[in-house]
C-alpha positions as CSV (number, residue, x, y, z in Angstrom):
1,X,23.0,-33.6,37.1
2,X,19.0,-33.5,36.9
3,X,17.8,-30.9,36.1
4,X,15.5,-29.7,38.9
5,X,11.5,-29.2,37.7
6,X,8.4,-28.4,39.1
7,X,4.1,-28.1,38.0
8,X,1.3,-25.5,38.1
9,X,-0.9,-25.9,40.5
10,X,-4.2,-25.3,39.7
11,X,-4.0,-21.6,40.8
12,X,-1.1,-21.2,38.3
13,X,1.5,-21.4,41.4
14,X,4.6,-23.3,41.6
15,X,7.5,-24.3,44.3
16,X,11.0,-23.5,43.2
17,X,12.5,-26.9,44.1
18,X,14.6,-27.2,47.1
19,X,17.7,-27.7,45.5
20,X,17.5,-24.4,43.5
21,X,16.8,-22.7,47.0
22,X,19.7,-24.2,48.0
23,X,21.7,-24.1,45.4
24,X,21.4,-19.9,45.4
25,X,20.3,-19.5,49.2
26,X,16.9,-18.4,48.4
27,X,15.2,-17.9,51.1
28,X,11.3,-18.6,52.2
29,X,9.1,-14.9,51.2
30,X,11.9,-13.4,49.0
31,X,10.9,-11.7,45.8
32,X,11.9,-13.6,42.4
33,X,12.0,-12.0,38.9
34,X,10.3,-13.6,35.8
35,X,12.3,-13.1,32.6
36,X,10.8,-13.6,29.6
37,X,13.8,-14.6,27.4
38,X,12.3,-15.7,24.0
39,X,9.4,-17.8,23.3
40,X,9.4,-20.9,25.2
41,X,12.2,-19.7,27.9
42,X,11.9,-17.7,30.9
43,X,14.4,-16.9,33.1
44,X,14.5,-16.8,37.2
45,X,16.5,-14.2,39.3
46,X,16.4,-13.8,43.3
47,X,15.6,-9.9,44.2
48,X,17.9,-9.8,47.4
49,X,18.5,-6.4,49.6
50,X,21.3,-4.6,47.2
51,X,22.9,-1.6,47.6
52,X,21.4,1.0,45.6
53,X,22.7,0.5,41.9
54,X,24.2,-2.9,42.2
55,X,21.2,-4.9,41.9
56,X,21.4,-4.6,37.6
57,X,24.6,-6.1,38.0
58,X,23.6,-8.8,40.1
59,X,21.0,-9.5,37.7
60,X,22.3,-8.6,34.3
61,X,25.9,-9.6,34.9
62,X,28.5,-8.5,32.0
63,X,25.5,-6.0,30.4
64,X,24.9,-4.2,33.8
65,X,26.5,-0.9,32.2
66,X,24.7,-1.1,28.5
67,X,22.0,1.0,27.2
68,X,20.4,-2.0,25.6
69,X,21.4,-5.0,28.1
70,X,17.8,-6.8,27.4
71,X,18.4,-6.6,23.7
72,X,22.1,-7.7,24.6
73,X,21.0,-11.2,26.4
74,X,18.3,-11.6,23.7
75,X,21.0,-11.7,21.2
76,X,22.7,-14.3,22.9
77,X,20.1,-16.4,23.9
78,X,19.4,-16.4,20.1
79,X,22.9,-17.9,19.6
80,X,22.7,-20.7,22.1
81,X,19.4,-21.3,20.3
82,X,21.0,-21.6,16.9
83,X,24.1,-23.3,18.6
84,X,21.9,-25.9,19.8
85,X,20.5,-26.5,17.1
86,X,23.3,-27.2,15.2
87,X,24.0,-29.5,17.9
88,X,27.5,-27.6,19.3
89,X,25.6,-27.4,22.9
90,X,22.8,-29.1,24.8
């Protein structure tokens, strides 16, 4: 699979390419989150209409219920890095 890109535009906008949209049923006017993960990496994540409470878990997954879930997914976004680049993942 390609992975799916896209460019700034001169205003600093981009287009989430169709196959993302898609891919995840993101829809024209819905609200996305920008994650900053670590230097270099940011993360995407569709804001839909949750009930009340359930949108952490849609976005934080497995750490939905812990007092430090950023810290959590910075921890292992540390160990893909080092996994990487060790070469045990691409």
């Amino acid at each position: 699979m390609n992975i799916p890109k896209s460019s700034l535009s001169e205003k600093c906008q981009t287009t989430l390419p169709a196959e993302i949209r898609d891919m995840f049923g993101i829809k024209a006017k819905e609200q996305i989150l920008w994650i900053p993960v670590s230097p270099g990496l940011i993360s995407l994540a569709s804001i839909k209409k949750y009930k009340k409470g359930t949108w952490t878990k849609s976005i934080c997954g497995k750490y939905a219920n812990e007092m430090d879930a950023v810290q959590s997914l910075l921890d292992d976004r540390k160990e893909d890095v080092n996994l990487e680049a060790r070469g045990y993942i691409n």
